[in-house]
C-alpha positions in Angstrom: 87.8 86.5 122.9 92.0 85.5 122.3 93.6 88.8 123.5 97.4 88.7 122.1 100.1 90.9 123.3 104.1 91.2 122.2 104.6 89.1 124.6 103.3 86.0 123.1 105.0 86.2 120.2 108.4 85.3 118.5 109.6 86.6 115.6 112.4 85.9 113.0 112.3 81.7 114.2 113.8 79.1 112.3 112.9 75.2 112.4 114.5 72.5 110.0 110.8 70.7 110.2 107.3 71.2 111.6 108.7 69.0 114.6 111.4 71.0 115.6 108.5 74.0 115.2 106.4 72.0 117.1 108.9 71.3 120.3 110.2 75.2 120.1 106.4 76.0 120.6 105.4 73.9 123.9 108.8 74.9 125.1 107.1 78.5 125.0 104.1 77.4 126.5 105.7 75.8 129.2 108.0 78.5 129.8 105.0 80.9 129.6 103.8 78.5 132.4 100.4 77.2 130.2 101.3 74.1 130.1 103.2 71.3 131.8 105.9 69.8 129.9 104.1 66.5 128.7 102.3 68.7 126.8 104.6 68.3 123.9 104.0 64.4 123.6 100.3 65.2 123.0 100.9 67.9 120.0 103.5 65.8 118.5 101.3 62.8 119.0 98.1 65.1 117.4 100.4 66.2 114.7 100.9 62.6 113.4 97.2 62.3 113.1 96.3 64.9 111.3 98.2 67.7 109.9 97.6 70.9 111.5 98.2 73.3 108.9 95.1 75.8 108.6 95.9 76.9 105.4 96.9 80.4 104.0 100.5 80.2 105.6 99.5 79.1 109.0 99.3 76.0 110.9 98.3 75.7 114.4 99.4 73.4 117.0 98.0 72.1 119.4 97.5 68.5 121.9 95.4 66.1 121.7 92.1 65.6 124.4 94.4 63.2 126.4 96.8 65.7 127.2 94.4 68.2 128.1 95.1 67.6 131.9 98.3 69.1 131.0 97.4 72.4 130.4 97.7 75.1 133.1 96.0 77.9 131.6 94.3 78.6 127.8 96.6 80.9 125.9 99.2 80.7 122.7 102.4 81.6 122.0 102.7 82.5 117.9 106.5 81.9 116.1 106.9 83.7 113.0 109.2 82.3 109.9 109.9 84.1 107.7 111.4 81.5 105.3 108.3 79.3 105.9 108.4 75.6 107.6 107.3 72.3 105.5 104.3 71.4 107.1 103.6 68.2 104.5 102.4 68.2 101.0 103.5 71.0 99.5 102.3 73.4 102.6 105.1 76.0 104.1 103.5 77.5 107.4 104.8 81.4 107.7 103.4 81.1 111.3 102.8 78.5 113.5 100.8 79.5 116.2 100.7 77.0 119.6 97.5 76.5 121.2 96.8 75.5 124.6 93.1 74.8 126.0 91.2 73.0 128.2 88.1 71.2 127.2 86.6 73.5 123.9 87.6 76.8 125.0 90.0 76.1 122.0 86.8 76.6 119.4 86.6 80.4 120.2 90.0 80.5 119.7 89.7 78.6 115.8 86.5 80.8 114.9 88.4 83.6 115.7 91.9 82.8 114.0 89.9 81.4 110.7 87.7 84.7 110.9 91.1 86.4 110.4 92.9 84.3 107.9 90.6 83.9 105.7 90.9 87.0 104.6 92.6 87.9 101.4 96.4 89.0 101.1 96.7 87.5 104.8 99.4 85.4 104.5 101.7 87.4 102.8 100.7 89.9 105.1 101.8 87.6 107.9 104.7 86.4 106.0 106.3 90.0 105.5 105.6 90.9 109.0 108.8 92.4 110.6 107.3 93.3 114.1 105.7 91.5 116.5 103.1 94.3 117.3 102.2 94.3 113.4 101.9 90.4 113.7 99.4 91.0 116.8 97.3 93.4 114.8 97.0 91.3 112.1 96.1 88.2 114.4 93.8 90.6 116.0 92.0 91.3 113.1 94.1 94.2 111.8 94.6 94.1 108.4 96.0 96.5 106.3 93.2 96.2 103.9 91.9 99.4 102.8 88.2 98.2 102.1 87.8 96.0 104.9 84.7 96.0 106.8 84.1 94.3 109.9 80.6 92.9 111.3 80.1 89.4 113.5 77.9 88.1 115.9 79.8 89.3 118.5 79.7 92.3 117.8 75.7 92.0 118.1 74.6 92.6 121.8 70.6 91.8 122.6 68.8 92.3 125.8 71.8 94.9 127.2 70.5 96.7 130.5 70.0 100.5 129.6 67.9 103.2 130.5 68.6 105.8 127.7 69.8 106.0 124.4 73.2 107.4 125.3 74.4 104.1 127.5 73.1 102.4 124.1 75.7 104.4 122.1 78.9 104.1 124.6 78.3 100.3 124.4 78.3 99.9 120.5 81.2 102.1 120.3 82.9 99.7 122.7 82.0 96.5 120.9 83.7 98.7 117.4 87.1 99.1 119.8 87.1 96.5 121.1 86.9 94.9 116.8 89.8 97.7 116.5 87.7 99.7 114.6 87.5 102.7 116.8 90.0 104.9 118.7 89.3 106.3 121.9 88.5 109.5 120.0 86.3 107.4 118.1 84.6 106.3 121.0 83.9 110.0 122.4 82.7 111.2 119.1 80.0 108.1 119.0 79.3 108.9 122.7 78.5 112.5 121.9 76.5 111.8 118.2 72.8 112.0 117.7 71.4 109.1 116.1 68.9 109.3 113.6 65.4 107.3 113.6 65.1 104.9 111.1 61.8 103.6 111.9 60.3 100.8 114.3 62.0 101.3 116.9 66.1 101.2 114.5 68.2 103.8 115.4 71.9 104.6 113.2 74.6 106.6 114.6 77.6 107.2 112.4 80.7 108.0 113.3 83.8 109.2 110.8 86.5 110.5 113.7 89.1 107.9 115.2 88.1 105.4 112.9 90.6 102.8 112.2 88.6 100.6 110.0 85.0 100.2 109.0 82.9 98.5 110.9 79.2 98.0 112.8 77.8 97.3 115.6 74.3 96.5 116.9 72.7 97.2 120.8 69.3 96.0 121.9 68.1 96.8 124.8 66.3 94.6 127.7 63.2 96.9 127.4 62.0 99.2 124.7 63.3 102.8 125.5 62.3 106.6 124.2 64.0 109.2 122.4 63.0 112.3 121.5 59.3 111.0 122.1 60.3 108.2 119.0 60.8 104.1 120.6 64.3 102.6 120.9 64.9 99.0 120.7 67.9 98.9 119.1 70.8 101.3 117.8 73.0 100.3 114.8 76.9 102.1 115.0 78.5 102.8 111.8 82.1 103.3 111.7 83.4 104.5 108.5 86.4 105.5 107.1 86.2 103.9 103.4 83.2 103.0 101.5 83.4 99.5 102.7 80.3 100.0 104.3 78.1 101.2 101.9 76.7 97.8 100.8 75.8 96.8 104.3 74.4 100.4 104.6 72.3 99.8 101.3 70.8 96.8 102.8 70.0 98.4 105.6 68.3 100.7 104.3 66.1 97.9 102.0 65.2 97.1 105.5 63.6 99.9 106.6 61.9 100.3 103.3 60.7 97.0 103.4 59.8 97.2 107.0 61.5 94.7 107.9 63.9 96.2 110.5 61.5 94.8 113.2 62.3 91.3 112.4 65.6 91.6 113.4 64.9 91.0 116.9 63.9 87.4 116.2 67.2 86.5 114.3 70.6 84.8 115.8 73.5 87.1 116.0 75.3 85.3 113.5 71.7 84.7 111.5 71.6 88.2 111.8 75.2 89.0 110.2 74.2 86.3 107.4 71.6 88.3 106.5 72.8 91.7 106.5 75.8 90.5 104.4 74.1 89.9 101.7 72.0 92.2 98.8 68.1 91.2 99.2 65.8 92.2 101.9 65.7 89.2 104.6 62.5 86.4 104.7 60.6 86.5 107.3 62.6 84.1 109.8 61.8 80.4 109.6 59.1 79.2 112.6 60.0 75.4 111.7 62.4 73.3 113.8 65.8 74.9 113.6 66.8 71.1 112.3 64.6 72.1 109.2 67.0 74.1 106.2 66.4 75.6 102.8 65.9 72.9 100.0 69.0 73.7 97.2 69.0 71.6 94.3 71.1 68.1 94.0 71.3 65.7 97.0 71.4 66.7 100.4 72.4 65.5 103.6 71.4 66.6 107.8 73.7 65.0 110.3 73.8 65.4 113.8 77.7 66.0 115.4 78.0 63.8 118.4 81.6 65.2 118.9 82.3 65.6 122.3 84.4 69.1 121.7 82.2 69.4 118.6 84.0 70.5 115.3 87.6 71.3 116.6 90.4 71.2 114.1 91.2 67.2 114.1 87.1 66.4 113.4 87.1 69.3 111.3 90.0 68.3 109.1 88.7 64.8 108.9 85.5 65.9 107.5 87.3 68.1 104.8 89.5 65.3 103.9 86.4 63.4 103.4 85.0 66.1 101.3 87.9 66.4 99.1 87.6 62.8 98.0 84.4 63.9 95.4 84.7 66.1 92.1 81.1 67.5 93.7 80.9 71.3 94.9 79.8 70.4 98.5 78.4 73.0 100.7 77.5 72.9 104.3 75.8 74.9 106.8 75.0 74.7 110.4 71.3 74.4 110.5 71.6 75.1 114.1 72.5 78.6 113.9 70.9 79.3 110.9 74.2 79.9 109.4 74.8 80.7 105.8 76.6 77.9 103.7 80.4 77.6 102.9 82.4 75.3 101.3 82.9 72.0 102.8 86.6 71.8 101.5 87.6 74.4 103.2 89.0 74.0 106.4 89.1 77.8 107.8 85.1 78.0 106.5 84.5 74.7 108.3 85.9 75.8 112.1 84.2 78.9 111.5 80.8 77.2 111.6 81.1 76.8 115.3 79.8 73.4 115.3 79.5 72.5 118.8 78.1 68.9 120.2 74.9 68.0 118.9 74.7 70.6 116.3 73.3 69.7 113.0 74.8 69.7 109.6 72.9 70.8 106.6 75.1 69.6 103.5 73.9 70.1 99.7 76.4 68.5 96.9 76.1 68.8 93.1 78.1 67.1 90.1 78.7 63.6 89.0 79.5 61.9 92.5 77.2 64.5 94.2 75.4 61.3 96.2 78.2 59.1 97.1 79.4 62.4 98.4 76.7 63.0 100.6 76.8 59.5 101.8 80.5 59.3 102.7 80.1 62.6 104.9 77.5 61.1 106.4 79.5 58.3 107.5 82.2 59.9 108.6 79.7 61.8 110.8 78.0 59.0 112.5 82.0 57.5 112.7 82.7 60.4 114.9 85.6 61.6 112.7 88.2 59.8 114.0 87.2 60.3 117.4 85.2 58.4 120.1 81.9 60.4 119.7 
């Protein structure tokens, strides 16, 4: 996981053009001492490829796989402008944020900046920012959103070493600080709660002190263990300072009515944070090949990624590009990791698939050019989108 500090950040910056942006930016990294200084040709050079810009106010540049070599060590250096850079048609990047990585480590880096800016109000959130540590909070995850509520697969840890109940609880209140939804305070008080039995094995444990935002967390142990004579295989940790997590809570508890809390175990993490994000009790999971997905009505498509890097952001934007070229609502899911569909014009949704090499898509199309749709995607697939795959 990206940790940002002050540090890595530059506020109140002005650039005439996204290139001037660009050079100010490896200047930082090279400064920082990430990179050497040839990085610049290579995110100049991957610039005129494909545009960088993310969407929502934010762009993110970075080199290309030749110039990889160059980089030192994988970190960023974010420059905030306030009166916004032209990033090409029509686009005015608030924040640019410099990426340096060797080999894919750059894909964490995307799934966690498009988990963040996805959200909604973000980029004038960003935009308005008028210090640096409320422009790391917000890259951190930290939105001033009232009613947010945060759950993701890394916040799900299976098969964790314990021999009691307790070690169970201080390691899902650590997973909720470290997601900056608990204080240290916070922490103690989950430390020091009783949890309640939900049934097979579930435990909950809620916590309302030194909460900064709503959030859960999920422990499972290596071994089943016992509490207060009742099984433990895995502990759920509520934090909750809004009612944000009331419909996760309500499913939940479907769950356990539906005995169904034992099937958990045999889901993904992110599988897992699919499920539990939306209203209906989970199927049974699917025994079939994980290449196998859902049938949805209209044409549909399953294409393997042979993307070295997998689905980083020049792959990624050539695929939406594709997608944009059809009047068809296009979705697309990574049958791989079971994940739940998004929409395949999107660029944030698309990075935050996680496609890695040999992945497969699952892509489902309807309207009037629904097939030729599927087609072209497929194409541009087995082309290696606009790479060597």
């Amino acid at each position: 996981m990206l940790a940002l500090n002050v540090h890595d950040i530059h506020m109140q910056q002005h650039a005439a053009s996204k290139h001037e942006a660009i050079k100010a930016m490896a200047a930082a990294l090279t400064q920082k001492g990430l990179v050497e200084a040839g990085y610049q040709d290579g995110m100049l050079a991957r610039e005129a490829q494909t545009s960088t810009y993310l969407g929502n106010g934010i762009a993110i540049p970075h080199g290309t796989t030749d110039t990889r070599d160059q980089v030192k060590q994988t970190g960023v250096q974010v420059f905030h402008f306030p009166q916004g850079v032209d990033w090409g048609e029509g686009n005015l990047a608030y924040v640019a944020i410099g990426i340096a990585a060797k080999s894919d480590e750059h894909l964490s880096i995307l799934r966690q900046l498009t988990r963040v800016l996805s959200q909604d109000g973000i980029e004038q959130q960003l935009k308005t920012a008028s210090a640096a540590e409320q422009l790391v909070a917000l890259l951190n995850g930290q939105t001033v959103d009232s009613q947010a509520f945060t759950f993701s697969s890394d916040m799900v840890l299976t098969g964790f070493p314990a021999s009691d109940i307790t070690t169970l609880q201080a390691v899902g209140a650590g997973l909720l600080k470290n997601h900056h939804c608990l204080d240290s305070d916070g922490v103690s008080q989950a430390v020091a709660g009783q949890p309640v039995h939900l049934g097979e094995g579930h435990w909950l444990l809620g916590v309302r002190d030194g909460v900064l935002q709503s959030g859960l967390s999920l422990v499972m142990p290596a071994t089943s263990l016992s509490h207060q004579s009742q099984s433990v295989s895995a502990l759920w940790c509520v934090a909750a300072n809004n009612r944000a997590h009331l419909p996760v809570l309500n499913t939940l508890m479907q769950w356990k009515l539906d005995k169904q809390l034992e099937a958990c175990g045999r889901y993904s993490p992110q599988a897992l944070v699919d499920a539990l994000s939306a209203e209906p009790a989970p199927a049974q999971p699917h025994t079939a090949a994980p290449s196998e997905a859902p049938t949805t009505e209209g044409p549909t498509g399953l294409y393997t990624v042979t993307n070295a890097h997998g689905l980083h952001a020049r792959p990624g934007a050539m695929l939406v590009n594709t997608a944009k070229k059809f009047s068809a609502d296009i979705q697309v899911a990574n049958a791989s990791t079971q994940s739940a569909p998004v929409n395949a014009k999107s660029l944030m949704k698309v990075i935050a698939l996680g496609v890695k090499h040999g992945h497969q898509l699952q892509f489902s199309a309807q309207g009037s050019d629904a097939e030729q749709a599927i087609e072209a995607l497929g194409d541009a697939i087995k082309d290696g989108l606009g790479e060597n795959a």
